[in-house]
C-alpha positions in Angstrom: -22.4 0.6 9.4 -19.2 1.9 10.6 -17.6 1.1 14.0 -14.9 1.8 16.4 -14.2 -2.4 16.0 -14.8 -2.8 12.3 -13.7 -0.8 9.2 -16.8 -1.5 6.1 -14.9 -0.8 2.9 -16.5 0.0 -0.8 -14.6 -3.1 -2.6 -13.4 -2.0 -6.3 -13.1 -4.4 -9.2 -11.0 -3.4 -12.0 -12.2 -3.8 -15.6 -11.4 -7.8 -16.3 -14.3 -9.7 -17.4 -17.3 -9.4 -18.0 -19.9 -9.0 -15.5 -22.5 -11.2 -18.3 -20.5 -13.4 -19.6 -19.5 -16.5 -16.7 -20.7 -15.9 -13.1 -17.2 -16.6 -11.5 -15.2 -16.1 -9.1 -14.6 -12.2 -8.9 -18.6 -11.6 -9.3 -19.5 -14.2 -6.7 -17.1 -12.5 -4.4 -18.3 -9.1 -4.8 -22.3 -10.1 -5.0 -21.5 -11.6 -1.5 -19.3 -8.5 0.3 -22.3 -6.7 -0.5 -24.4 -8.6 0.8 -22.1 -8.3 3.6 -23.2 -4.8 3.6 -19.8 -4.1 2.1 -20.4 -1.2 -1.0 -19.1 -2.9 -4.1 -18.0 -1.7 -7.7 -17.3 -3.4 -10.6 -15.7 -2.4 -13.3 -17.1 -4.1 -16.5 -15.5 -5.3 -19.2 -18.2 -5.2 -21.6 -16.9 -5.8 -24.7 -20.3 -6.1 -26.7 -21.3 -2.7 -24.7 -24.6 -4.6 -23.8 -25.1 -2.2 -20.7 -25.1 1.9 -21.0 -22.3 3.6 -20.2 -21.7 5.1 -16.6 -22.5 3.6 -13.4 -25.4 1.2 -12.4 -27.0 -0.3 -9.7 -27.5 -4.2 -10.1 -28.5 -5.1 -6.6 -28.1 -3.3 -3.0 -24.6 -2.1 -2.3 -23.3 -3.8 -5.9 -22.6 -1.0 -8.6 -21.8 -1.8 -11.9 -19.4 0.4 -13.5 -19.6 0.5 -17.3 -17.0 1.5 -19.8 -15.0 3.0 -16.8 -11.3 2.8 -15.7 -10.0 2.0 -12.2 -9.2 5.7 -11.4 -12.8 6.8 -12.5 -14.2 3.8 -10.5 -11.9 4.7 -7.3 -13.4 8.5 -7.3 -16.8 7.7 -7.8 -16.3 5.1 -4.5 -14.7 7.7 -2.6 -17.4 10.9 -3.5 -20.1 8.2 -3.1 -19.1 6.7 0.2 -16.7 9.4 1.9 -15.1 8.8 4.6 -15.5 4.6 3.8 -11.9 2.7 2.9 -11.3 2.1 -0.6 -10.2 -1.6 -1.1 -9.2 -2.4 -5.2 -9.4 -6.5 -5.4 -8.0 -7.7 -9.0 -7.4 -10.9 -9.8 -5.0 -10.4 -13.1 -1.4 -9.9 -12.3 -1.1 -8.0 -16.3 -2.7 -5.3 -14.4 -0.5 -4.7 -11.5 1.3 -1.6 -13.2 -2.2 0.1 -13.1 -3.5 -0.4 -9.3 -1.2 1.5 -7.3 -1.9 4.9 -9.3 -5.5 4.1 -8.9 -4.9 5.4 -5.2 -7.1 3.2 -3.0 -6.6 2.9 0.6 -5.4 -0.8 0.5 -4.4 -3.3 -2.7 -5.9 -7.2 -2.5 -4.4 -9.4 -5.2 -6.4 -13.0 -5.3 -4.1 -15.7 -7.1 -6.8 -17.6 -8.7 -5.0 -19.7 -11.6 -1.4 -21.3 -11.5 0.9 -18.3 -14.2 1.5 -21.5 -16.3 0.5 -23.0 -19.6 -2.9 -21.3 -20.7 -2.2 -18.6 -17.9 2.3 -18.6 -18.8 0.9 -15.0 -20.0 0.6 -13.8 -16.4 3.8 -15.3 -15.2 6.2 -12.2 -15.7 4.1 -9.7 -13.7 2.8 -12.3 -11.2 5.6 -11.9 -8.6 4.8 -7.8 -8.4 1.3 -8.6 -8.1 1.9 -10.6 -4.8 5.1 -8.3 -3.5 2.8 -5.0 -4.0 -0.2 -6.0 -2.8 -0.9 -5.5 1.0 -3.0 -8.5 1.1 -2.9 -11.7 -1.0 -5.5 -14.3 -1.0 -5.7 -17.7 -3.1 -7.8 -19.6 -4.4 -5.9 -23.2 -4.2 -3.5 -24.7 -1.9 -0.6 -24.5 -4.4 -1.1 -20.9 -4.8 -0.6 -20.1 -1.5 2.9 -21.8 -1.5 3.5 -20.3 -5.0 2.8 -16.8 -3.7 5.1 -17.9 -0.4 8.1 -18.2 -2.6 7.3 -13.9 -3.1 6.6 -12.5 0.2 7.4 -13.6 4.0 3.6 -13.8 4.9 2.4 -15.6 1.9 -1.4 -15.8 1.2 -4.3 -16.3 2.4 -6.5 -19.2 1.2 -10.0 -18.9 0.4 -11.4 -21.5 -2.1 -14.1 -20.7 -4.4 -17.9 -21.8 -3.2 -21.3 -22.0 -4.6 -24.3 -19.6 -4.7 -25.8 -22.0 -2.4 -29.3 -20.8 -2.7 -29.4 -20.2 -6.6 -28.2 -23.6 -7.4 -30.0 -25.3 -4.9 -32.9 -25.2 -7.1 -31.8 -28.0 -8.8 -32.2 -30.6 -6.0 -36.1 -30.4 -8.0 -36.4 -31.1 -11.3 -37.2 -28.9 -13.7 -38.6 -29.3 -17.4 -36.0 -27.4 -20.1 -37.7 -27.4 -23.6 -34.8 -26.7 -25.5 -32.8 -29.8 -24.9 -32.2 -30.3 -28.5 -32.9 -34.5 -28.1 -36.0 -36.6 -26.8 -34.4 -40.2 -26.7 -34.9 -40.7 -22.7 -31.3 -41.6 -22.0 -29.7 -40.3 -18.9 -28.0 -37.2 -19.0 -24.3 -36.5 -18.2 -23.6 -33.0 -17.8 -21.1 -30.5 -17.6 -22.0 -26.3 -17.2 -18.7 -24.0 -17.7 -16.3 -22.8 -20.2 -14.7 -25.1 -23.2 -11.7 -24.9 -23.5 -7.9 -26.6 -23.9 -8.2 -27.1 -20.3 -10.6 -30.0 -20.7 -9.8 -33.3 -21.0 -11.0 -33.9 -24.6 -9.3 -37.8 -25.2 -11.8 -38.5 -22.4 -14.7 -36.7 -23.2 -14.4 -38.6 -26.2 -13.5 -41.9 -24.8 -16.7 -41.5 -22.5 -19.0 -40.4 -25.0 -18.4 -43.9 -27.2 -18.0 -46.0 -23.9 -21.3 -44.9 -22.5 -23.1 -44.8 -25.2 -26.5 -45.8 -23.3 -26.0 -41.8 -22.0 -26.4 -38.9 -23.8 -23.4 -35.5 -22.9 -25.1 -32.0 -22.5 -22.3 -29.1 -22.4 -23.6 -26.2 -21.8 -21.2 -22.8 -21.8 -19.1 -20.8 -24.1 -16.8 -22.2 -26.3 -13.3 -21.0 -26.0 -12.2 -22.0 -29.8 -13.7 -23.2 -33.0 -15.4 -26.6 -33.4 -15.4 -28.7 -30.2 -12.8 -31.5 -30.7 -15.7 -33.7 -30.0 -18.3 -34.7 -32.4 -20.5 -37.7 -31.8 -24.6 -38.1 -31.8 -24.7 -38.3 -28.4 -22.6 -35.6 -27.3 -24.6 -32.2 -27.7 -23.2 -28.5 -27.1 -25.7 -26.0 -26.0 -23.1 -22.8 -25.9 -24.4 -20.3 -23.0 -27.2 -19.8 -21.5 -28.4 -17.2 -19.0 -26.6 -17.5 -15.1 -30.3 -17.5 -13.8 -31.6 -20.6 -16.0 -28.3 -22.9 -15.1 -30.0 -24.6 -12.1 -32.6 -25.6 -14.3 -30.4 -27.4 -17.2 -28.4 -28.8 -14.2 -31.5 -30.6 -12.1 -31.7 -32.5 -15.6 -28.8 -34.4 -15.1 -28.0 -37.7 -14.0 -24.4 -36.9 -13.5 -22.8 -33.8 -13.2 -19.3 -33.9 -15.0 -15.3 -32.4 -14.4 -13.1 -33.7 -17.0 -10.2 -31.6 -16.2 -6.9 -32.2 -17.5 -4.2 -33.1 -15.1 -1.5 -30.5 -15.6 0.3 -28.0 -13.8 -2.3 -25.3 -14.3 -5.4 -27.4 -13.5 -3.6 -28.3 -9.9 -4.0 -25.0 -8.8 -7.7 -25.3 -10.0 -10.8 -25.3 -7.2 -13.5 -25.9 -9.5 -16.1 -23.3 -9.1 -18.4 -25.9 -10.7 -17.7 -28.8 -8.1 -19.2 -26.6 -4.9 -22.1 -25.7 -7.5 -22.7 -29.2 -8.5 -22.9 -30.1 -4.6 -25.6 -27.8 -4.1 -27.6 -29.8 -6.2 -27.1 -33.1 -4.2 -26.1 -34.9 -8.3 -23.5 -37.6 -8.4 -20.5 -35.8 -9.5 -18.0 -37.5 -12.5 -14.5 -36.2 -12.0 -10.8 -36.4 -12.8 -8.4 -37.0 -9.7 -7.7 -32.7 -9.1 -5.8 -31.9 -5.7 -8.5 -29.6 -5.2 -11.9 -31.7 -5.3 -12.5 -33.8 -2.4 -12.6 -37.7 -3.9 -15.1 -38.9 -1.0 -17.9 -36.7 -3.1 -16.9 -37.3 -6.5 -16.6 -40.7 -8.8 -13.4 -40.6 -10.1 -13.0 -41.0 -13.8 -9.6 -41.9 -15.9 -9.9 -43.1 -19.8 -7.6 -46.0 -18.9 -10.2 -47.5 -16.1 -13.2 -46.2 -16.7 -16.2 -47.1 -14.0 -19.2 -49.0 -13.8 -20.6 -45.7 -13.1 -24.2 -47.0 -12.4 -22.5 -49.5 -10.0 -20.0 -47.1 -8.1 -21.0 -44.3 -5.8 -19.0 -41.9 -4.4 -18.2 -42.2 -0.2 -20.4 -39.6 0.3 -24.2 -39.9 -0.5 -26.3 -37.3 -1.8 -27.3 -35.4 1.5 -23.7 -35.1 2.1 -23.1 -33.2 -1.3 -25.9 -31.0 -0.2 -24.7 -30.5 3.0 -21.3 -29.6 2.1 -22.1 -27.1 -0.7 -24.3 -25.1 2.7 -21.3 -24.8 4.1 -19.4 -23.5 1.3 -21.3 -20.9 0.0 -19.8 -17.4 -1.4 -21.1 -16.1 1.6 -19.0 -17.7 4.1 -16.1 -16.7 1.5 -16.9 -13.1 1.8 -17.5 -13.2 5.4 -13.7 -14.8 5.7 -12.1 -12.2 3.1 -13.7 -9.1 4.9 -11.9 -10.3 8.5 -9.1 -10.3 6.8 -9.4 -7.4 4.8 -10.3 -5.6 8.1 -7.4 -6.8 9.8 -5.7 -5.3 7.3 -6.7 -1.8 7.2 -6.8 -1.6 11.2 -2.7 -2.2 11.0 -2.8 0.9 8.1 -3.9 3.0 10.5 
């Protein structure tokens, strides 16, 4: 696997989140480097201790690393790939004081949220986390030019992306049992976290608007009781990474109600490349980062006809979009750069 005109790495994840909890971001990214024949580990944060402690094999080249620090993880890459590059990725700037020690062979920081309201907790170690790191990536256009105001070469972006083939299983419908309703409305749904970040005046406006519809949210809950209760709106809390393309070909619309803040405009919805994959009409708030031509855009003050107005783009477009934004052709970007990278290390 190793050449004289490309460097493989083994790719280490420090302990963040948890591998079980929300396929995101740092996941998707190291599921597709190993695919890219790129030895992965990642360091889970576990907190219920579902897994055994130690290191595990979840899938060829992908290790998961279990109730195990950075420096543990960094040997174990090193005695089980010798002579490979070690790369540590993190996404958390709170752990910048704890990478370097961790002695890899080159440091990636990905910017993936604005350091500002829900995320103001990152802000004081954020500008370390993009000075030190040899490489910076980004997940949003205003995090590149955020991290430019830190270092002279700024960052690289690389928007999120879909698993293209998992969640292209819902361009088929598939019978759910467990949808707790049978009244035959059309479904509005949104799969992801709850939390402050979502635009509940509108979910709420929408729910007693369209009342012809019924709203299926499905994904943790970030806080006590959601701030919206009404007998068409129904919370499923999580359900399994494998069964979400299921729940989702149920839907009628797919939904982002974003709020519009500073934090949220450094947001690529993971969820708007997933919902693309599964050619659904898409209900949105106006982000910077989500392409208006494939979504309907909503506001409470002027809400749509929403069975009358379509988005620019059709329903073959959405599909066709999502194929070319898979996490694959993210990994495929990151590891030219990262290569680039270690060839000017020496």
């Amino acid at each position: 696997m190793k050449g004289d005109d490309s460097l493989v790495p083994v790719i280490v994840y420090p302990p963040t989140v948890d591998w079980d909890y929300l396929h995101q971001r740092p996941q998707q990214l190291l599921k597709a480097l190993s695919r890219c024949g790129c030895p992965s580990v990642f360091c889970n944060l576990n907190l219920e201790h579902r897994h055994t402690a130690g290191f595990q094999s979840v899938d060829e080249n992908l290790i998961l690393a279990n109730q195990v620090d950075l420096p543990e993880a960094v040997q174990y890459a090193k005695q089980v790939y010798p002579g490979y590059p070690v790369v540590i990725y993190y996404t958390s700037p709170l752990q910048v004081q704890n990478i370097h020690p961790a002695q890899g062979d080159l440091v990636v920081f990905d910017s993936i949220d604005e350091p500002v309201c829900e995320f103001a907790h990152w802000f004081p170690n954020y500008d370390q986390a993009v000075k030190k790191a040899d490489l910076v990536i980004a997940s949003a256009r205003s995090l590149v030019s955020r991290a430019g105001f830190y270092r002279g070469d700024g960052a690289f972006l690389i928007p999120n992306g879909c698993d293209y083939e998992h969640f292209s299983q819902a361009q088929t419908r598939h019978t759910v049992n467990e949808f707790p309703f049978t009244t035959g409305k059309p479904l509005i749904g949104y799969i992801g976290a709850m939390a402050t970040w979502l635009d509940w005046p509108l979910i709420d406006t929408l729910a007693h608007r369209l009342h012809n519809y019924e709203f299926v949210f499905i994904g943790p809950l970030h806080f006590g009781k959601p701030p919206v209760q009404a007998p068409n709106v129904h919370y499923l809390g999580h359900r399994e990474y494998r069964d979400l393309p299921f729940y989702l070909s149920n839907f009628s619309f797919c939904l982002i109600p974003l709020r519009l803040n500073q934090m949220t405009a450094g947001v690529n919805p993971i969820k708007f490349w997933e919902y693309l994959a599964s050619g659904i009409p898409i209900l949105s708030t106006e982000l910077p980062e989500v392409d208006p031509d494939y979504v309907v855009t909503i506001r409470s003050e002027s809400l749509p006809d929403i069975k009358r107005i379509k988005s620019k783009k059709g329903k073959e477009d959405r599909i066709a979009l999502a194929r070319l934004n898979s996490w694959h052709e993210r990994a495929k970007k990151l590891l030219t750069l990262i290569q680039g990278e270690l060839k000017k290390h020496g």
